[in-house]
FIKOL-650416 format. One record per residue (C-alpha): x, y, z. Coordinates in steps of 0.5 Angstrom, whole numbers, plus 2048, in hexadecimal, padded with zeros to 3 digits. Layout:
N
XYZ...
***
This chain:
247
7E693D73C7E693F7437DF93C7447E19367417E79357457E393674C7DD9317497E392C7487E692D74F7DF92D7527DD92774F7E59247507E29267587DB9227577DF91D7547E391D75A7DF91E75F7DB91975C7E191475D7E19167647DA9157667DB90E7627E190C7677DD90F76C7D790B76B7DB9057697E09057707D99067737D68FF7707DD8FC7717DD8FE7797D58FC7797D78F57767DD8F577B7D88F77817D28F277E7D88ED77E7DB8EE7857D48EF7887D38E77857D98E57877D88E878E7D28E478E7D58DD78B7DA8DE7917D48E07967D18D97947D78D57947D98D779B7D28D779D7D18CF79A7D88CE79E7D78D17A57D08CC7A37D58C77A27DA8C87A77D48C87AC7D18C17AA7D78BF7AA7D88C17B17D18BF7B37D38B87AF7DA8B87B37D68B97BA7D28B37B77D78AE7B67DC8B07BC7D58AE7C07D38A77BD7DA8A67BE7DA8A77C57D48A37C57D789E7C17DD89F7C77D889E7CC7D58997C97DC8947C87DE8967D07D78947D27D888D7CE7DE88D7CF7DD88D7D77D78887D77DC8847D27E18847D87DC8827DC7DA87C7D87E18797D87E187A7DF7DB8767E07DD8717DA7E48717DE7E086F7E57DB86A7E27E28677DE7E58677E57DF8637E87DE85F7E37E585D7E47E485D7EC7DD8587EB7E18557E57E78537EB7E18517EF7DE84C7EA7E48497EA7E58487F17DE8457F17E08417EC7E683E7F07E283E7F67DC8397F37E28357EF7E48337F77DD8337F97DC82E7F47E382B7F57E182B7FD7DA8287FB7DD8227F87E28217FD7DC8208027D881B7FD7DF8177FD7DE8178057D68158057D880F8017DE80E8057DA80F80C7D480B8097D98058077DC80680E7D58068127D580080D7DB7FC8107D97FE8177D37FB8167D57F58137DB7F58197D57F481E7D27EF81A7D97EC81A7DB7EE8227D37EA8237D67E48207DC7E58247D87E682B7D47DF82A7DA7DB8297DD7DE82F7D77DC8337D77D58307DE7D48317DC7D78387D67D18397DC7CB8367E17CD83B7DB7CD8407DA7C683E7E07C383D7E37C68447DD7C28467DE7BD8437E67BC8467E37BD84E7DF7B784C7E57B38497E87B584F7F07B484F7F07B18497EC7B88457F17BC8497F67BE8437EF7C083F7EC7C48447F27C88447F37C983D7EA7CA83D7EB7D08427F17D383E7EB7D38387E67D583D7EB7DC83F7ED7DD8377E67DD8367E47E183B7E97E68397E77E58327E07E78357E27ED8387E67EF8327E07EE82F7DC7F28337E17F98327E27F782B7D97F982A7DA7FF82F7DF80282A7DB8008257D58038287D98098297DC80A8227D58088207D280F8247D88138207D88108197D08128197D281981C7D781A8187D38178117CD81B8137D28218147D682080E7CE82080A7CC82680D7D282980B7D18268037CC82A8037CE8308077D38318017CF82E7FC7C98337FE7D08397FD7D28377F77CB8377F47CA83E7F77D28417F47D183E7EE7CA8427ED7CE8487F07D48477EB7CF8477E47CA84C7E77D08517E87D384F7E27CC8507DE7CC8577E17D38587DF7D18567D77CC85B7D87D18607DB7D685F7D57D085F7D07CD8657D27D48697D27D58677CB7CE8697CA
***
């Protein structure tokens, strides 16, 4: 019976020692599993953080990136903004000579409106001196007429005073009036004579005058022109200005 009580506890100490090395080997598979598990899990981790420092690192290369095209977009607008500054004050200046040149047209203008004023003014005076030179004409045709009345007048009292010294006592009356006639005629003889010299003077003057007063048509005449081409040359430079501004 003793032998058969040791069999069973050896056999109860296999079986026990069998469950031992069982536990054993399964603790052991366990904690391979678990290290296997941690070894990928350290892994995955290594490649996560590795993927992120990539990241991270593309995304501050993309950062440095950016910040540069906006600087250089910065520069840019400062840059455009400066040459637009710049043509706004030449736009400016070339709206404020546009408006000079514009003001200048404008006083031309009013200066060929009175040129052209001036210049009928100086027509009206050449009809009036042509009529003037006119009458003065027709005056010494009239003072000639005039002249020769006188010097007729003069011969008929001549003759009739002697005619009255021939009559003697009885022609004395008509010898009287005869030289009466004979003075009045004389004198209207002399007056005659400084009625032609004036004439003759205001002939001179007249004709200087005309001659000034032509002269002086076409002086204004010739401005005239000469402004009004000035005004619509400056006024087609200033169309073309404003067209090429706006362009």
């Amino acid at each position: 019976m003793f032998p058969y009580l040791i069999g069973a506890v050896a056999g109860f100490a296999v079986a026990a020692l069998c469950a031992v090395v069982l536990r054993l080997r399964a603790r052991s598979l366990a904690f391979e599993a678990s290290q296997t598990l941690q070894d990928a899990h350290d892994a995955a981790l290594a490649q996560a953080e590795a993927r992120l420092q990539d990241a991270q690192s593309s995304a501050a290369h993309e950062h440095e990136d950016l910040q540069m095209q906006i600087d250089s977009l910065r520069a840019d607008l400062a840059q455009r903004r400066v040459v637009a500054d710049a043509m706004e004050a030449s736009l400016a200046a070339e709206r404020a000579r546009s408006t000079d040149a514009l003001h200048r047209i404008e006083r031309i203008a009013a200066e060929a409106t009175r040129l052209k004023q001036m210049s009928v003014t100086f027509e009206r005076w050449h009809e009036q001196m042509i009529s003037l030179m006119s009458q003065n004409h027709d005056m010494h045709q009239k003072n000639q007429e005039l002249s020769s009345i006188v010097s007729h007048v003069l011969i008929v009292s001549l003759n009739a005073s002697i005619e009255a010294a021939r009559a003697g006592a009885a022609g004395r009356g008509f010898s009287i009036v005869a030289g009466e006639v004979r003075t009045l005629a004389t004198r209207s003889q002399e007056l005659s004579k400084s009625y032609r010299d004036s004439l003759h003077r205001n002939d001179l003057i007249t004709t200087a005058t005309f001659q000034d007063i032509q002269a002086g048509g076409k002086m204004i005449a010739a401005s005239l022109a000469s402004v009004e081409s000035l005004s619509q040359q400056l006024r087609a430079e200033l169309d073309d200005a404003r067209a090429e501004a706006h362009a």
